[in-house]
Phi, psi and omega in degrees: 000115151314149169261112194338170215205114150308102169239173205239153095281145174208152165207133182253167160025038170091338177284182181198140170233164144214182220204152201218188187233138173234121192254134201269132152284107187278156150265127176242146161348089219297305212246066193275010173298335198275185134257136186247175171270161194320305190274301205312005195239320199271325152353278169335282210284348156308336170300322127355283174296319168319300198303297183308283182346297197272003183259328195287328218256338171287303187306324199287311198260026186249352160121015228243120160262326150251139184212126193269115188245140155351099184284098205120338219282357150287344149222002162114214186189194193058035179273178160252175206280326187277326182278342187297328206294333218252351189292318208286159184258178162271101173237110182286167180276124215295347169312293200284326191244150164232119146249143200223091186303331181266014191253323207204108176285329211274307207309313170256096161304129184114341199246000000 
């Protein structure tokens, strides 16, 4: 069952936007204490994602320009410092590397 989609309007100094809340029922992880592989995490967190996605495109027609998600709400929570690993991306460090993720998809598979 979905949850409503909140909405919000504000308008300052004649601009105006609007802006909605989206309250998420995460699907979570049944075990999150084990730890999984990278895919099996990105698996997990598309289930989510599908969801945000189709909430995103309900908020869009309802005139919703900005829409606000869940903290956490895309892989869950109660993981430990070791089960946690496969949720997490690769973000190198911009000293050694320079990559730019939405120009070159490849470098980091995965992330």
């Amino acid at each position: 069952r979905t949850r409503p989609i909140i909405v919000l309007a504000t308008e300052s100094a004649g601009d105006s936007y609007m802006a909605a809340v989206y309250e998420h029922r995460v699907i979570l992880n049944p075990n999150p204490r084990v730890p999984v592989t990278r895919r099996e995490a990105l698996i997990h967190m598309q289930k989510n994602l599908d969801i945000y996605e189709e909430q995103a495109a309900k908020a869009a027609q309802q005139g919703v320009q900005i829409l606000v998600f869940p903290e956490d709400g895309i892989h869950g929570f109660n993981f430990t410092r070791s089960s946690i690993s496969g949720y997490l991306e690769t973000i190198p460090d911009p000293q050694e590397e320079s990559w730019n993720p939405c120009t070159d998809t490849q470098m980091h598979c995965g992330s």
